[in-house]
SEMARBA-442408 format. One record per residue (C-alpha): residue in three letters; chain; x, y, z. Coordinates in pm, 1 decimal. Example, Ala and Ser with C-alpha at 12.3 -4.5 7.8 and 13.67 -1.06 7.14 Angstrom:
BEGIN
code->Ala; unit->A; xx->1230.0; yy->-450.0; zz->780.0;
code->Ser; unit->A; xx->1367.0; yy->-106.0; zz->714.0;
// end
This chain:
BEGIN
code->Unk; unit->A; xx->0.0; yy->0.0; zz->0.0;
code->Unk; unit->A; xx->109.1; yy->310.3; zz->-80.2;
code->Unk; unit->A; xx->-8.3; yy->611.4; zz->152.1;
code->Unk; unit->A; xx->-202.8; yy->624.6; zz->506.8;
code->Unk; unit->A; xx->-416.6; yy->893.2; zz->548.5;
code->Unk; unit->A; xx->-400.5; yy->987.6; zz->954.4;
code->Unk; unit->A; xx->-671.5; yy->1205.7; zz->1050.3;
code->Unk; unit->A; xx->-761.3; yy->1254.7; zz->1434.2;
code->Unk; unit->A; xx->-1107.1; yy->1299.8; zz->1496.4;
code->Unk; unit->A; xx->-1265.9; yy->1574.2; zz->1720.5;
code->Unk; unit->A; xx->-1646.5; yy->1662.5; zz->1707.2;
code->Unk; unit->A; xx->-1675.1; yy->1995.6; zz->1756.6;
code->Unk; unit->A; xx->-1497.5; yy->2012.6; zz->1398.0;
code->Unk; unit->A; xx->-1805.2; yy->1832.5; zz->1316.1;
code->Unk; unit->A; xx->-1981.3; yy->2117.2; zz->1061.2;
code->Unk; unit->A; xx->-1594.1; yy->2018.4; zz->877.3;
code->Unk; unit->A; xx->-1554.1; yy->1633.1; zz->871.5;
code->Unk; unit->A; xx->-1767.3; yy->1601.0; zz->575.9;
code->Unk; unit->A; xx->-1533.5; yy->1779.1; zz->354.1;
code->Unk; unit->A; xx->-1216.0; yy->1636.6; zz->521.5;
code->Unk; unit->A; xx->-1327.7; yy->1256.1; zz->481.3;
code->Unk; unit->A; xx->-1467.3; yy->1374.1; zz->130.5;
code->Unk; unit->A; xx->-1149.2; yy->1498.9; zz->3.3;
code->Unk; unit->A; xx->-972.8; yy->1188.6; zz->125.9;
code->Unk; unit->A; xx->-1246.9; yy->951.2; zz->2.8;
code->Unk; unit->A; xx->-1269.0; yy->1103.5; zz->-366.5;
code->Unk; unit->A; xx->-895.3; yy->1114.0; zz->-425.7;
code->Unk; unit->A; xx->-820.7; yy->1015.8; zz->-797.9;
code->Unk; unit->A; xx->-518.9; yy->827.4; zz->-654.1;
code->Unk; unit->A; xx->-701.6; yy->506.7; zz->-511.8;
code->Unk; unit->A; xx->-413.5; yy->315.6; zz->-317.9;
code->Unk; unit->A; xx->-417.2; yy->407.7; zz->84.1;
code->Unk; unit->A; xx->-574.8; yy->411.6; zz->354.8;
code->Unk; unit->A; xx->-739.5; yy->604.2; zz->619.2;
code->Unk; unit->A; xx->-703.7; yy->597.5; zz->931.9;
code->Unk; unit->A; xx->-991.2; yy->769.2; zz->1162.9;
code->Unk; unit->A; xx->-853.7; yy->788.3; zz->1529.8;
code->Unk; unit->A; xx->-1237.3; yy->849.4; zz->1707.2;
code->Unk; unit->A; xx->-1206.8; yy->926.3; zz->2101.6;
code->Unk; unit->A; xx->-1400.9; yy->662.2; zz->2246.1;
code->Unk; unit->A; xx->-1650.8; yy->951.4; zz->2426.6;
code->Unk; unit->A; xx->-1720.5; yy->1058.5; zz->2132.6;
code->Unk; unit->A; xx->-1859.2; yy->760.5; zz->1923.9;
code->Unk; unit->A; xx->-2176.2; yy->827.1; zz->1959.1;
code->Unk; unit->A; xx->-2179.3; yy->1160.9; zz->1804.0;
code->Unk; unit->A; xx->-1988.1; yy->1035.3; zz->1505.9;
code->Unk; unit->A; xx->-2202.2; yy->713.6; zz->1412.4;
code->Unk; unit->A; xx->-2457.7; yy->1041.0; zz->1411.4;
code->Unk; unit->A; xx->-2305.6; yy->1171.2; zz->1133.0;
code->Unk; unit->A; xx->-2382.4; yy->910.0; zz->907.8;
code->Unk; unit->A; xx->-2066.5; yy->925.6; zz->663.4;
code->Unk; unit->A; xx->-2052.8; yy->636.1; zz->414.5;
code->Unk; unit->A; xx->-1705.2; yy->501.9; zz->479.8;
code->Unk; unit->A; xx->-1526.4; yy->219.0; zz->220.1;
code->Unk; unit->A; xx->-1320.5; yy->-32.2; zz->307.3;
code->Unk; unit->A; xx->-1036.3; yy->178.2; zz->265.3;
code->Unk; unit->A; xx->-1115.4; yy->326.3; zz->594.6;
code->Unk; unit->A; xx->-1056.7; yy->221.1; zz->909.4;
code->Unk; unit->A; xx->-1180.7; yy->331.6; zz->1233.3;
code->Unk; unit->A; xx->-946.8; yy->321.2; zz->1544.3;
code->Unk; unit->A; xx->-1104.5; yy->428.1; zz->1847.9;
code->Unk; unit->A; xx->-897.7; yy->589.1; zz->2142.4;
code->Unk; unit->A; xx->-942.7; yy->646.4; zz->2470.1;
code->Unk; unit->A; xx->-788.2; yy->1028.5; zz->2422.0;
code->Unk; unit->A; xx->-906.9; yy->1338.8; zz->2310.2;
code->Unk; unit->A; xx->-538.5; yy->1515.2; zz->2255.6;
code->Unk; unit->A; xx->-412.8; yy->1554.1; zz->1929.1;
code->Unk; unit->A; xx->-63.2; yy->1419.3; zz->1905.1;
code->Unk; unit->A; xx->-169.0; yy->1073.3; zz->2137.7;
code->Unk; unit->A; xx->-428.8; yy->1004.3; zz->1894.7;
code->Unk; unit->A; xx->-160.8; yy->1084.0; zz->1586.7;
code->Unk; unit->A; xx->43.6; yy->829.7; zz->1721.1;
code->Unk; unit->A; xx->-265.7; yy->563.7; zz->1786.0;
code->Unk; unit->A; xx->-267.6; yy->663.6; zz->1400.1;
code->Unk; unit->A; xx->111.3; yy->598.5; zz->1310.3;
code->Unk; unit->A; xx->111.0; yy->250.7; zz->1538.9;
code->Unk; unit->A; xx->-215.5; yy->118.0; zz->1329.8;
code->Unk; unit->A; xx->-105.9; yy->226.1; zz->951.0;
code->Unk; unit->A; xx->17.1; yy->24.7; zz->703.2;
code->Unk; unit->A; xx->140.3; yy->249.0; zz->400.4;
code->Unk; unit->A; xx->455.3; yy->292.9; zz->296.8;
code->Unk; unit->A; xx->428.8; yy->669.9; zz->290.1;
code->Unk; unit->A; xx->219.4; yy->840.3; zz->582.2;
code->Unk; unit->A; xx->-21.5; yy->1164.4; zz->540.4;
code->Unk; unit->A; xx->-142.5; yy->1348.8; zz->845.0;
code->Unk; unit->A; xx->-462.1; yy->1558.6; zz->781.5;
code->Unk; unit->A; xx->-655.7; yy->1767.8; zz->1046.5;
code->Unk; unit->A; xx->-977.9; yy->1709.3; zz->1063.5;
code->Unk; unit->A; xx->-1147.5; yy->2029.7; zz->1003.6;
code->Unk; unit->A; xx->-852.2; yy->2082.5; zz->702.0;
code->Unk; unit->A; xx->-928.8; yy->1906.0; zz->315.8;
code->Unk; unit->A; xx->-710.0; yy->1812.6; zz->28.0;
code->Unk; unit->A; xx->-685.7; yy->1919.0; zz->-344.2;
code->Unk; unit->A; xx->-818.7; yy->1603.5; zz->-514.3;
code->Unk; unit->A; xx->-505.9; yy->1495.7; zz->-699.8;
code->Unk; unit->A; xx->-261.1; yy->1491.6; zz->-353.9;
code->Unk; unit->A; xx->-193.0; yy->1150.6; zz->-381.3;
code->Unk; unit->A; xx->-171.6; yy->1126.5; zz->-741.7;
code->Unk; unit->A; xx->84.9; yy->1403.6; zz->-789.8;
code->Unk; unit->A; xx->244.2; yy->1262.6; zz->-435.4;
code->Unk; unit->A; xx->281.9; yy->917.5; zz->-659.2;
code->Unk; unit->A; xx->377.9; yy->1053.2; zz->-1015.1;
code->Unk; unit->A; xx->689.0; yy->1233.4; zz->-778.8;
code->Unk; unit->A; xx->740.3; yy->919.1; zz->-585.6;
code->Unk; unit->A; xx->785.9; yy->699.3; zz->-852.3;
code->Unk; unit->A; xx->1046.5; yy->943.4; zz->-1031.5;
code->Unk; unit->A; xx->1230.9; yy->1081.3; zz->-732.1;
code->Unk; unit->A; xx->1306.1; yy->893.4; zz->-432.9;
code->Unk; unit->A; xx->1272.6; yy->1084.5; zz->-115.7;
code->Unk; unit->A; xx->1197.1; yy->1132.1; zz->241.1;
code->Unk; unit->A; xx->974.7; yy->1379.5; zz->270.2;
code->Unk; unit->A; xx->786.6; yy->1569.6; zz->13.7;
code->Unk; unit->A; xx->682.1; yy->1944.0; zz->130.9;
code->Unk; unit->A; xx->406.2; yy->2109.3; zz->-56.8;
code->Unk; unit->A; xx->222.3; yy->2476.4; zz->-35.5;
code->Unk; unit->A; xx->-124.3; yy->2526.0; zz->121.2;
code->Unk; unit->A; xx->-400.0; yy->2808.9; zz->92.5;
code->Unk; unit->A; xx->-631.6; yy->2941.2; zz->369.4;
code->Unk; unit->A; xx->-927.5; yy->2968.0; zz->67.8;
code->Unk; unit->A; xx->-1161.7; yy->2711.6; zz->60.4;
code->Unk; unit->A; xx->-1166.5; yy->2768.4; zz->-331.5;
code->Unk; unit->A; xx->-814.6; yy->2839.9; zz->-338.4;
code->Unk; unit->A; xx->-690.6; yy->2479.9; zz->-493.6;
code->Unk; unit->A; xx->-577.2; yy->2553.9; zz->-878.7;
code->Unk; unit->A; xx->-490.0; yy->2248.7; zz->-1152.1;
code->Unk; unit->A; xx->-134.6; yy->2245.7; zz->-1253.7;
code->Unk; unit->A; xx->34.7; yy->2080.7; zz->-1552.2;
code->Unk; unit->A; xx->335.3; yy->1962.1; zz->-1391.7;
code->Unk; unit->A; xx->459.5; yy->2020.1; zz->-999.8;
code->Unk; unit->A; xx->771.0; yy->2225.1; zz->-1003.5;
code->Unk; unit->A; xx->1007.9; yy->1985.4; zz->-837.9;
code->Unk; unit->A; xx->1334.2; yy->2059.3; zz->-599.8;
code->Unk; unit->A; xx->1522.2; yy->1794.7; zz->-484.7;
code->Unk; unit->A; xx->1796.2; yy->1815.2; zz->-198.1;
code->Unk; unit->A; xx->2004.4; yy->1544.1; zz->-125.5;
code->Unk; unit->A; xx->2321.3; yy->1680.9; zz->19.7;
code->Unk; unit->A; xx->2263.9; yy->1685.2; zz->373.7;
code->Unk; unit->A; xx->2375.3; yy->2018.8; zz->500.2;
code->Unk; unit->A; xx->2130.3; yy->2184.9; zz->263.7;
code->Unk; unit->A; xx->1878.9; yy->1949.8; zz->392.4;
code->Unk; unit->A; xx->1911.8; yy->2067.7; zz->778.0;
code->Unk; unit->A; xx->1934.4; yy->2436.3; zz->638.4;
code->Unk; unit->A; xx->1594.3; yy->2401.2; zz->522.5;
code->Unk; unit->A; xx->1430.3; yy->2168.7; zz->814.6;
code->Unk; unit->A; xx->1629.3; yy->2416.2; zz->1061.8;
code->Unk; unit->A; xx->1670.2; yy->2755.0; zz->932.4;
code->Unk; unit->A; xx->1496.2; yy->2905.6; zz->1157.6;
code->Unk; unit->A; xx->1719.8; yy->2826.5; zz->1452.5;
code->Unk; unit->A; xx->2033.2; yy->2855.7; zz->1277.7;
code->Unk; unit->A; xx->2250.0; yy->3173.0; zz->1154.1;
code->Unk; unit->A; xx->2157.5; yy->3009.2; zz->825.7;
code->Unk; unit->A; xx->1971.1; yy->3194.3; zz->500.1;
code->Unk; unit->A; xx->1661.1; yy->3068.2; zz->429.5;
code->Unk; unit->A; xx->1602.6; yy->2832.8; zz->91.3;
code->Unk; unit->A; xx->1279.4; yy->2802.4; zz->105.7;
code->Unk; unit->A; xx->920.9; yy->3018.8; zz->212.7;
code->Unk; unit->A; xx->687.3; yy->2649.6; zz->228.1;
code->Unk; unit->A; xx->578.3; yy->2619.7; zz->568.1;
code->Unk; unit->A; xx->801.0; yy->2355.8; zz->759.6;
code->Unk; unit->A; xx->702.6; yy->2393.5; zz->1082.4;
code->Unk; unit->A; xx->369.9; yy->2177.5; zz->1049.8;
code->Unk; unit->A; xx->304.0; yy->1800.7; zz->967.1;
code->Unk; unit->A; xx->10.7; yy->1865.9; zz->736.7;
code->Unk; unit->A; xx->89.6; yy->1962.6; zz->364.4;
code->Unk; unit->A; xx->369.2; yy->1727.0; zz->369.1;
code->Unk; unit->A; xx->441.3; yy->1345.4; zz->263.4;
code->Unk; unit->A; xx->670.3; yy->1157.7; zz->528.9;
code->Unk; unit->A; xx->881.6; yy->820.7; zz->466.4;
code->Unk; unit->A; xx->705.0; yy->601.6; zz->709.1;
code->Unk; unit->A; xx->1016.5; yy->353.6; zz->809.5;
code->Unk; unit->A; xx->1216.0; yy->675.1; zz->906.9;
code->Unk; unit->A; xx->914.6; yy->728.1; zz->1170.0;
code->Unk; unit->A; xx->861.0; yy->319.5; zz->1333.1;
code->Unk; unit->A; xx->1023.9; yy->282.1; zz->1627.1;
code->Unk; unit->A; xx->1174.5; yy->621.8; zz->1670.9;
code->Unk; unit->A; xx->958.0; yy->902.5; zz->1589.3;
code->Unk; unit->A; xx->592.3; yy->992.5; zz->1768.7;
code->Unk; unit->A; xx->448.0; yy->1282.3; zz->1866.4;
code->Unk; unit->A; xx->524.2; yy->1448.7; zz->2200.1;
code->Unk; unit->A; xx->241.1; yy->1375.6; zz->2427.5;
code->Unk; unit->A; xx->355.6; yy->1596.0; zz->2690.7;
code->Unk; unit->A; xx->347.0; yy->1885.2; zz->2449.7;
code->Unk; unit->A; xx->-3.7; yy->2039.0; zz->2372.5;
code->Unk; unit->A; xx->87.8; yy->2322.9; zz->2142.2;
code->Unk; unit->A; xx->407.8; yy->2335.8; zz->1890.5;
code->Unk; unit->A; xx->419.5; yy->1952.8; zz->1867.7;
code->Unk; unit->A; xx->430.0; yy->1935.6; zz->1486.4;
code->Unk; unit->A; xx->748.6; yy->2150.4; zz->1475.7;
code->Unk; unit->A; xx->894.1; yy->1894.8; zz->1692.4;
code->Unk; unit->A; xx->768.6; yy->1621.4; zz->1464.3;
code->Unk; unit->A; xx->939.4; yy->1774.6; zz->1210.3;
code->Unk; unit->A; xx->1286.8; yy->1830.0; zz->1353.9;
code->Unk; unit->A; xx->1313.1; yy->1527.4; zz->1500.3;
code->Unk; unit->A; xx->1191.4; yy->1351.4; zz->1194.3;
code->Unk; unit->A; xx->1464.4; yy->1585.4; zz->1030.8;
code->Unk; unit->A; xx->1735.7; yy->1427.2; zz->1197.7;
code->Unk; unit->A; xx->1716.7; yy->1083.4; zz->975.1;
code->Unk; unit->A; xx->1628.8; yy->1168.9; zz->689.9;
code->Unk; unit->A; xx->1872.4; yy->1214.9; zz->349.5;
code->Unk; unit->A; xx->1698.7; yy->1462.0; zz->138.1;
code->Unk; unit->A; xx->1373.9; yy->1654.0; zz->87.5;
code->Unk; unit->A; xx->1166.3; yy->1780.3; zz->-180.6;
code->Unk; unit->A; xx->995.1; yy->2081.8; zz->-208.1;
code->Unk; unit->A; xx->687.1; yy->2158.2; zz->-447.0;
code->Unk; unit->A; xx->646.5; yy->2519.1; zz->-441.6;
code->Unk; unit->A; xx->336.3; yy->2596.8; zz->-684.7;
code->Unk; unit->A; xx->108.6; yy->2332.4; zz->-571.5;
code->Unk; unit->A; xx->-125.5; yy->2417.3; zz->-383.9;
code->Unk; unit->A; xx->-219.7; yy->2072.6; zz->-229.8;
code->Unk; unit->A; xx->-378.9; yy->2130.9; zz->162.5;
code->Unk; unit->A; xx->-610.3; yy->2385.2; zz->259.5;
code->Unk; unit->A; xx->-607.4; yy->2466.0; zz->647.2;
code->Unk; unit->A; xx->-892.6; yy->2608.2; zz->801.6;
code->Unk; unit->A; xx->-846.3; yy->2838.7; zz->1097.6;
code->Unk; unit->A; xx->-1166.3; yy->2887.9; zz->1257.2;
code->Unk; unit->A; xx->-1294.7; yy->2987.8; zz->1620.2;
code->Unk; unit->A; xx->-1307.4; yy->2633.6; zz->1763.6;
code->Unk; unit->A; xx->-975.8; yy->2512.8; zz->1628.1;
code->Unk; unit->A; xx->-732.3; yy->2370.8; zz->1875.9;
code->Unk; unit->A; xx->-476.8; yy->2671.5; zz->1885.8;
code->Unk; unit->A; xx->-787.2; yy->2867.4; zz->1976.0;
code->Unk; unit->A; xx->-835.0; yy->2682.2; zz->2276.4;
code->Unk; unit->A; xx->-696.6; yy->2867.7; zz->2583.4;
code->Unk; unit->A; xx->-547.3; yy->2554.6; zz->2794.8;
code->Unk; unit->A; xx->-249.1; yy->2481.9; zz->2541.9;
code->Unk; unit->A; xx->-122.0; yy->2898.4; zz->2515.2;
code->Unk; unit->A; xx->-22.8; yy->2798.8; zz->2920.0;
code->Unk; unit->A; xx->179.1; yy->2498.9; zz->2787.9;
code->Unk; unit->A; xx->546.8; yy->2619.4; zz->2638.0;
code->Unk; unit->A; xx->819.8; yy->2485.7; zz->2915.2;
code->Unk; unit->A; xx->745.4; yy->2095.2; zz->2765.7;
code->Unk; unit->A; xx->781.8; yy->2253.3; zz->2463.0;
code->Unk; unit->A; xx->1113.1; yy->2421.0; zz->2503.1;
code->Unk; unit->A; xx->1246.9; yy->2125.4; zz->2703.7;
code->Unk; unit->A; xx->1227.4; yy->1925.8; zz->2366.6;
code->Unk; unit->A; xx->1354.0; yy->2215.3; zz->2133.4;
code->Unk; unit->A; xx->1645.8; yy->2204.5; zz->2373.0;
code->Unk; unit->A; xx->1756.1; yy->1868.4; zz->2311.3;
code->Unk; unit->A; xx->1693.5; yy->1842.5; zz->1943.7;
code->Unk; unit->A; xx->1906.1; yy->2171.5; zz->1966.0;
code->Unk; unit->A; xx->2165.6; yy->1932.8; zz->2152.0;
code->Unk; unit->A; xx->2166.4; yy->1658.7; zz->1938.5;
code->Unk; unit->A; xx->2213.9; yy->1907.3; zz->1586.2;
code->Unk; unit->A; xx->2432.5; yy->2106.8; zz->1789.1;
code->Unk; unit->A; xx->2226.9; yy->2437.3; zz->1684.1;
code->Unk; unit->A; xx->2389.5; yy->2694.2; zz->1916.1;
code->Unk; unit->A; xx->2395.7; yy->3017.7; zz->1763.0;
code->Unk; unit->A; xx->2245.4; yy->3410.3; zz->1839.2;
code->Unk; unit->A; xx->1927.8; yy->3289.5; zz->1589.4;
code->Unk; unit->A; xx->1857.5; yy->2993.0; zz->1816.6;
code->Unk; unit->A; xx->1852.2; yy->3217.6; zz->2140.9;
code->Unk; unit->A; xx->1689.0; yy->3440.3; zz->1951.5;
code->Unk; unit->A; xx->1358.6; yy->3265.8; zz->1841.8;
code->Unk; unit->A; xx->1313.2; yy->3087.2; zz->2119.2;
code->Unk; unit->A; xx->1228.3; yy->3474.6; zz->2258.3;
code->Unk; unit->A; xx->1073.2; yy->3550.2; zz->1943.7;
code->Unk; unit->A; xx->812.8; yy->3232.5; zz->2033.5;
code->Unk; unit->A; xx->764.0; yy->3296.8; zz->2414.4;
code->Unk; unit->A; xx->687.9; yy->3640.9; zz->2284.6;
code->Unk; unit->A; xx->465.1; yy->3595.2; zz->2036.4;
code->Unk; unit->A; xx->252.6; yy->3348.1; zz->2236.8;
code->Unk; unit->A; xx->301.6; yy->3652.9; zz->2530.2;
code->Unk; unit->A; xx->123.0; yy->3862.9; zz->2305.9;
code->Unk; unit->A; xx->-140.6; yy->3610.1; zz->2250.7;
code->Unk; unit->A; xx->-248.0; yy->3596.2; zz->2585.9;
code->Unk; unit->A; xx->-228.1; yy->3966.0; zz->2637.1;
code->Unk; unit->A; xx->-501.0; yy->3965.9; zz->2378.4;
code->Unk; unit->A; xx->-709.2; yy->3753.2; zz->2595.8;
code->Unk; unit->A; xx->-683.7; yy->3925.9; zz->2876.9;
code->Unk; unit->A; xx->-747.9; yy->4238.3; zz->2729.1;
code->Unk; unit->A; xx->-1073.4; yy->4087.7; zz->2601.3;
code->Unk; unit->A; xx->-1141.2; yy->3923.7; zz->2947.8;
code->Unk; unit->A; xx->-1082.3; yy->3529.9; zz->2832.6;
code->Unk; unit->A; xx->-828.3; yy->3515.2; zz->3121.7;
code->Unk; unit->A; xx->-721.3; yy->3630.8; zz->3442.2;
code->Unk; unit->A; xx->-472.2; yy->3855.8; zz->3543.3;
code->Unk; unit->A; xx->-297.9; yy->3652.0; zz->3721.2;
code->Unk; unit->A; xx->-287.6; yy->3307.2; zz->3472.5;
code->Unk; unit->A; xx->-98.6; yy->3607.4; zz->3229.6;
code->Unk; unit->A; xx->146.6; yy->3647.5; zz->3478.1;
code->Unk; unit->A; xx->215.5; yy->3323.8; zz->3566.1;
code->Unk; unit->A; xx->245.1; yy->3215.0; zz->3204.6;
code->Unk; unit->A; xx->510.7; yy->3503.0; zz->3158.1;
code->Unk; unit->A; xx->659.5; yy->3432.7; zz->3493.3;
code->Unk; unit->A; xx->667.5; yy->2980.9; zz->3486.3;
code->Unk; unit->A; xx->815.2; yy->3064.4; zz->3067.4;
code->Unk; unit->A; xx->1022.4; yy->3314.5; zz->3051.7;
code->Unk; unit->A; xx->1313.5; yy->3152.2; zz->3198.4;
code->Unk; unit->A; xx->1313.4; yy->2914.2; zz->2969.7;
code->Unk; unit->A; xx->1333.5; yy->3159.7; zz->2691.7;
code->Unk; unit->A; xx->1578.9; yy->3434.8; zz->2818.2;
code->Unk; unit->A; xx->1963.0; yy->3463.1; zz->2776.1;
code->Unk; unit->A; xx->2240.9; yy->3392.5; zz->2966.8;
code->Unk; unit->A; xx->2484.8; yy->3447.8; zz->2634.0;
code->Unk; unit->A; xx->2699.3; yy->3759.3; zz->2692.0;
code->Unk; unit->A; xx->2721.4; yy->3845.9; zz->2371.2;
code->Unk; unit->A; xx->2354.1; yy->3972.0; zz->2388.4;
code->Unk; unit->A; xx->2393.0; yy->4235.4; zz->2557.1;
code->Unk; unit->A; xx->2091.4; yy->4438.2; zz->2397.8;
code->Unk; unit->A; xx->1892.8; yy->4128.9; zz->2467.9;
code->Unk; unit->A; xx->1976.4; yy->4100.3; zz->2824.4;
code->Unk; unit->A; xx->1912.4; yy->4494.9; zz->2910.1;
code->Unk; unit->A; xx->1572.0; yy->4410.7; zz->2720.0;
code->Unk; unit->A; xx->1522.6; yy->4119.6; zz->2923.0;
code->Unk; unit->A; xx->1588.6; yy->4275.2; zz->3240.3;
code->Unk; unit->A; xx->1343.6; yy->4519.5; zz->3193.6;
code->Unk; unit->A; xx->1069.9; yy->4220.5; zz->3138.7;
code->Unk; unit->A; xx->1193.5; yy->4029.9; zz->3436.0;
code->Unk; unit->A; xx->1109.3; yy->4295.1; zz->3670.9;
code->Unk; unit->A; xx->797.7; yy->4374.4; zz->3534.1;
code->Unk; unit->A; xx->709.1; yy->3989.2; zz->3609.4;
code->Unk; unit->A; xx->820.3; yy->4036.7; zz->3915.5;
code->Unk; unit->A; xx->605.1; yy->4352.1; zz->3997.0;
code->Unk; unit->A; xx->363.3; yy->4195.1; zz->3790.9;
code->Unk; unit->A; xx->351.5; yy->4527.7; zz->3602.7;
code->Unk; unit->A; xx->83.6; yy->4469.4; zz->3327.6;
code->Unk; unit->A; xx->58.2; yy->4796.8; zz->3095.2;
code->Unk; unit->A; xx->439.3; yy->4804.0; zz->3111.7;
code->Unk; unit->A; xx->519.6; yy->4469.1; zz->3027.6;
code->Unk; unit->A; xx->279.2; yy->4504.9; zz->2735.5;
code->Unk; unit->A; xx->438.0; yy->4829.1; zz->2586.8;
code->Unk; unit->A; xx->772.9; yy->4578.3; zz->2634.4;
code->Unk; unit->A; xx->665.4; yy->4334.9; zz->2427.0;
code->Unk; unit->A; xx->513.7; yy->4522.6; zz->2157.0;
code->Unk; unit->A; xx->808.0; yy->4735.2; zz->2105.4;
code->Unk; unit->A; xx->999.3; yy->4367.9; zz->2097.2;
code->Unk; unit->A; xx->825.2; yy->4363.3; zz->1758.3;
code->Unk; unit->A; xx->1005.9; yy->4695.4; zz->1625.9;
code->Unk; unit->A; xx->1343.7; yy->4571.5; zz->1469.2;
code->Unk; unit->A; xx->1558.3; yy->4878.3; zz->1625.6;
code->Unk; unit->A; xx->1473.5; yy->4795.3; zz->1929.1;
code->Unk; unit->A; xx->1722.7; yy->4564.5; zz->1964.2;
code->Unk; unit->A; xx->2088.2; yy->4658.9; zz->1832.0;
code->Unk; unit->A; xx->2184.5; yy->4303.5; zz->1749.8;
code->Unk; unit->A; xx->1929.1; yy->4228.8; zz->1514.8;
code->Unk; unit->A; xx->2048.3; yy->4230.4; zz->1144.3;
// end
């Protein structure tokens, strides 16, 4: 078989599945299968549905809600020799497994990266994908890692998420699942480690092949997970280890993502979705995971100095003025 299909189930996406198991089920590429990973509390409101399923899909029910455990309840019960992961609310361009294939049986690869649209109608019929292949391995981790690295970037496609891609499933048994203690930024982590066995990559920049809803009940909209970035870092850390990533850039966006998800839950609070004080202890519990202790940012640390004692005086309007003007490139010296 050639491709599994992993798509996690969650009901309140429910108003979505259709077109999600639609856009799997009508693919003009017939070889794969599905996998549906249905929470166990929730079976009820699927069989409600009434979807027409094939045998091509299989049901797996789990006893989890979460996102990556039910992934990996997906990834232990496929069989393809290429594996797909698909969000639930998300659909695919009809011919994603048929241009996946025509690539696959010319070009031998790991892991096939291709663009995405945030327009429902936004899928367009090309006449041939435009292909790159990388094989040399330094390029490879340039584009997997660039973000974390002094490195320039090669390549605009979104890398940092597991959907819109094609992964070589025997790179993943027995060494690669999804970090369960990690409930927001687990795909980058997919990713990277996945990143670390693989040979090459191929990128497919004008084919549009995944589009990605982002709508008010989405995961990432959920409040619980913007609390949950320590587990996150921990992991970054040691994939940073085991590349040996340890440059300004590095330091640098792992600020650039406890700020950004700072700024998220300043939002919130601003529009009353959480307390004072769960903003502070976010910024208080995080931060010291993402500040410096490199002396050659010297800008950074001044900066960061400022934000540490406004944690500690739990000083909210200045601590938001900090972090907005974080966004302002002249703020800080060091940044090129």
């Amino acid at each position: 078989m050639k491709f599994s299909v992993i798509v996690p189930l969650y009901l309140p996406y429910k108003q979505y599945i259709y077109d999600c198991i639609a856009s799997i089920k009508n693919q003009s590429f017939k070889d794969f299968e599905c996998i549906l990973v249905l929470p166990k509390i929730q079976e009820n409101d699927f069989k409600n549905l009434n979807i027409e399923l094939d045998e091509r899909f299989k049901i797996v029910e789990s006893p989890y809600t979460e996102q990556s455990q039910n992934r990996n309840i997906g990834i232990k019960n496929c069989g393809g020799d290429y594996l797909i992961f698909v969000d639930c609310d998300d659909f695919l361009d009809l011919d994603y497994l048929q241009i996946s294939n025509d690539i696959l049986v010319n070009t031998k690869t790991d892991l096939i990266v291709y663009n995405f649209t945030r327009d429902v109608n936004g899928f367009k019929k090309i006449k041939e994908p435009s292909v790159s292949i990388y094989t040399d391995k330094k390029i490879v981790k340039n584009i997997l890692f660039s973000y974390y690295t002094n490195e320039e970037k090669i390549t605009s496609l979104n890398i940092n998420t597991v959907w819109g891609k094609v992964f070589k499933r025997n790179i993943i048994e027995n060494q690669i699942l999804f970090d369960e203690k990690t409930r927001c930024g687990e795909d980058v982590l997919f990713v990277l480690d996945f990143g670390h066995y693989i040979t090459s990559i191929l990128l497919v920049e004008n084919y549009i092949s995944y589009c990605w809803r982002q709508n008010s009940s989405s995961l990432m909209s959920n409040i619980g997970p913007f609390f949950d970035l320590n587990n996150f870092f921990e992991h970054l850390d040691k994939i940073a280890e085991k590349e040996k990533i340890n440059s300004i850039n590095y330091i640098k966006s792992k600020f650039e993502i406890f700020n950004i998800r700072s700024n998220n839950l300043l939002n919130m609070y601003i529009r009353k979705a959480i307390k004072k004080k769960d903003f502070f202890n976010f910024v208080k519990n995080t931060y010291p995971k993402a500040s410096y202790s490199n002396k050659t940012l010297v800008e950074y640390n001044k900066f960061g100095n400022k934000i540490s004692k406004c944690i500690l005086k739990e000083n909210y309007l200045l601590l938001s003025i900090l972090l907005s003007l974080y966004k302002v490139k002249n703020v800080l010296k060091i940044r090129k």
